[in-house]
N, C-alpha and C positions, 0 to 999 in steps of 0.2 A: 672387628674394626668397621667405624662407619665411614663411606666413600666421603673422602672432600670434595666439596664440588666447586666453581669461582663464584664469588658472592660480590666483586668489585671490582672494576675497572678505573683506570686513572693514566691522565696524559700528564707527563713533567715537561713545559713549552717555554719558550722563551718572550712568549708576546701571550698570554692569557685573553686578553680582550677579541683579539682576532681571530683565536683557535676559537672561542666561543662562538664567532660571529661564522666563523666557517661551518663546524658543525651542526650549530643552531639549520642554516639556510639546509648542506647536505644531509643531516639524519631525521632533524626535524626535534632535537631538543633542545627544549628550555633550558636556558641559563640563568642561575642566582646566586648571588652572595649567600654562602652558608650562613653567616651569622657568627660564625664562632667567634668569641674574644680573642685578638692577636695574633691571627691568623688569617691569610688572604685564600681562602679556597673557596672556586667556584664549585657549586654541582649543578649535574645535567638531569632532568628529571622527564620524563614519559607522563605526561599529565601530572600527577600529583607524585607521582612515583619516583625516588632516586635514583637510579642507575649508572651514575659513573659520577667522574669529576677531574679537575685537573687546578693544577697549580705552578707556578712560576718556578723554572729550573734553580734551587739552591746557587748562586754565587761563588760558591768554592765547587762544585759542577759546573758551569759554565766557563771557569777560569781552566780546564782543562780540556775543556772542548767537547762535553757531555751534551749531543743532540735530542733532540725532540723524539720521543719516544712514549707510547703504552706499554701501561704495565697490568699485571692482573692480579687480585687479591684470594688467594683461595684460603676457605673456614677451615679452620679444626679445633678440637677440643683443648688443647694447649699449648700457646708458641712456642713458650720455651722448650718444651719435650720435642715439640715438632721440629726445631731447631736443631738441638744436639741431635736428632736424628739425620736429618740432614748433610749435617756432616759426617757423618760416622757411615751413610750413605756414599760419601766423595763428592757432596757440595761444597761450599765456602759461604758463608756471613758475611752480605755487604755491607748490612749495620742490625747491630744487637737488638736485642726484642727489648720493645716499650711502649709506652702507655700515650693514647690520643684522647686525652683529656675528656670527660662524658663519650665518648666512643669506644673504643677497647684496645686491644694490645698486639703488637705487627712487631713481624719481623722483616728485612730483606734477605734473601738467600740466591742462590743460584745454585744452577744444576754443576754436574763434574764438569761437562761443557761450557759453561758461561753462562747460560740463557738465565735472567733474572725472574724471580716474582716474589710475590708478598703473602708470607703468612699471617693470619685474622683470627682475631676470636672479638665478637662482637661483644659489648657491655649488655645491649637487650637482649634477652631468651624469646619474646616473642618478636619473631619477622614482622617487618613492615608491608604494608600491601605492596604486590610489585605486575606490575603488565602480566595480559595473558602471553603463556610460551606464543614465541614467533612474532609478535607485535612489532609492529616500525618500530625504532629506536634500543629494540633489545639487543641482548650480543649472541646470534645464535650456533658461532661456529667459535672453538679453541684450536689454532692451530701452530705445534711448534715446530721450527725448524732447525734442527740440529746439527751438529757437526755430523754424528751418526747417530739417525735414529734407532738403528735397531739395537745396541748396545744404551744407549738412556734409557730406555723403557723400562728396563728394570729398577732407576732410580724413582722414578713416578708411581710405578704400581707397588713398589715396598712404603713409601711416603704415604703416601695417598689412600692406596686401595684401590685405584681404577684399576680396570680391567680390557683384555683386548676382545673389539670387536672384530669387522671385518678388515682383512686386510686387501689390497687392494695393490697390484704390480705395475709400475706406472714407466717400465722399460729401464730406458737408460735414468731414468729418475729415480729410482730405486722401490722402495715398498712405502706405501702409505696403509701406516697402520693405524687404525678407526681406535678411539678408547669410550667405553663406557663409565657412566656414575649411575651405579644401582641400574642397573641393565638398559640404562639408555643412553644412545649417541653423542656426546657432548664435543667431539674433537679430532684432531690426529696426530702422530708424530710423522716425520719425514725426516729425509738428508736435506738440508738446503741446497741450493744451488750456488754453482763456485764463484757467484758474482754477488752473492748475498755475506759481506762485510766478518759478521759474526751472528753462532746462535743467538733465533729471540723468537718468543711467541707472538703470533701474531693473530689478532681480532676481530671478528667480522659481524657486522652491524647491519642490522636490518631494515630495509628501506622496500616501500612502497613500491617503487618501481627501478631496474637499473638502468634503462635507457637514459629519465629521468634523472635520476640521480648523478649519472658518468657527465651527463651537460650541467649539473650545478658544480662538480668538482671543477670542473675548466672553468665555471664565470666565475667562480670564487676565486680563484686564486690557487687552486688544488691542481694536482699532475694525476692522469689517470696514467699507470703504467702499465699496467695488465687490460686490454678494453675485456667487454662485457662477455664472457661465455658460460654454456651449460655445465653444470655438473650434474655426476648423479644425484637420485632424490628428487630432480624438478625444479630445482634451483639454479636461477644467475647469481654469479659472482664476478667483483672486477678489484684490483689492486690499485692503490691509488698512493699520492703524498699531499698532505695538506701543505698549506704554505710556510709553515715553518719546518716542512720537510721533514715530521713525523709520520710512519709507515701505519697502512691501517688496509683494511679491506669492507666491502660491503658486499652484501647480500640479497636477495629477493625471488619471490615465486613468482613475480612477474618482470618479463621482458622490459 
């Protein structure tokens, strides 16, 4: 089996224009009308390069109080298979697999937990160019946080293929377990914490600097809720809410 790895990122928001204009300022990407026919979706691009995108919350989601939220898109070779698996794993189907018109075919699923994402199989076989690893605006860190991580992790690595790296004892916090795709770090699972709503994966975005960055979340209109600290690796990180109170995290090797 070949590891799937995230191929796509996407905010579902209720104000498009201003998430744009937040991120645009905080991560430093470009925003544009895809283009597509009958369809309003912006994407976020790294110079020339696509790397995420976002769209206005569906209607019959907002009529039931469905908040601003990222989601993540991970490749495999077939949604549908990858689906029924899924469930037969102890996920559930948030919506059946289908076709995005010259794009390719997605499904929504969730883990036994709750936590959502989205299975992909692209239309093109050859990838499009994409930033070098680590670049401002890339997404360098996956991390999900579970009802119990250590009981999930076997829905992912039967799914998937990922595999466990290091694990890492974080106290009363329980164990943060590292996963790899094709033997490199892409992530972790954890327990959430008891003030964190429900399981969801969560993002972490690459910026030039965090000092930097944690002052444009405040002038924009963003909540920083975690300030700025080291992790292992050499890296800052800091937890943040954009303005329309979408959860998200950034990144950086420098202060």
């Amino acid at each position: 089996m070949t590891a799937s790895r995230f191929v796509w990122y996407e905010l579902m928001t209720g104000d498009v224009r201003a998430a744009a204009a937040f991120y645009s300022e905080v991560v430093g990407w470009k925003a544009e009308d895809s283009g597509m026919p009958g369809v309003q979706y912006t994407l976020l691009k790294v110079g020339d390069a696509q790397v995420a995108g976002m769209m206005e919350t569906p209607a019959e989601l907002k009529a039931i109080g469905t908040p601003a939220a990222w989601s993540g898109y991970v490749a495999v070779d077939d949604v549908d298979t990858a689906e029924a698996k899924a469930v037969q794993l102890g996920g559930k189907v948030l919506r059946p697999a289908s076709d995005i018109p010259e794009v390719g075919r997605f499904a929504v699923v969730a883990d036994p937990q709750g936590a959502s994402f989205m299975l992909f199989k692209p239309l093109r076989t050859d990838p499009p160019p994409m930033p070098a690893p680590g670049a401002a605006g890339t997404t360098g860190w996956h991390e999900l946080r579970a009802a119990d991580g250590a009981t999930v992790w076997k829905f992912y690595a039967s799914l998937f293929g990922w595999t466990k790296g290091e694990a890492m004892d974080m106290g009363a916090g329980g164990v943060y377990q590292i996963f790899e795709i094709d033997g490199v770090p892409a992530g972790a699972v954890m327990t959430k914490e008891d003030d964190q709503p429900a399981p969801a994966w969560r993002f972490y975005f690459r910026v030039p600097g965090i000092d930097a960055a944690a002052a444009k979340v405040r002038s924009n209109g963003g909540k920083v809720t975690t300030e700025p600290m080291p992790v292992p690796g050499g890296d800052w990180i800091l937890f943040g809410r954009d303005p329309q109170g979408a959860l998200f995290a950034l990144m950086s090797s420098a202060k």
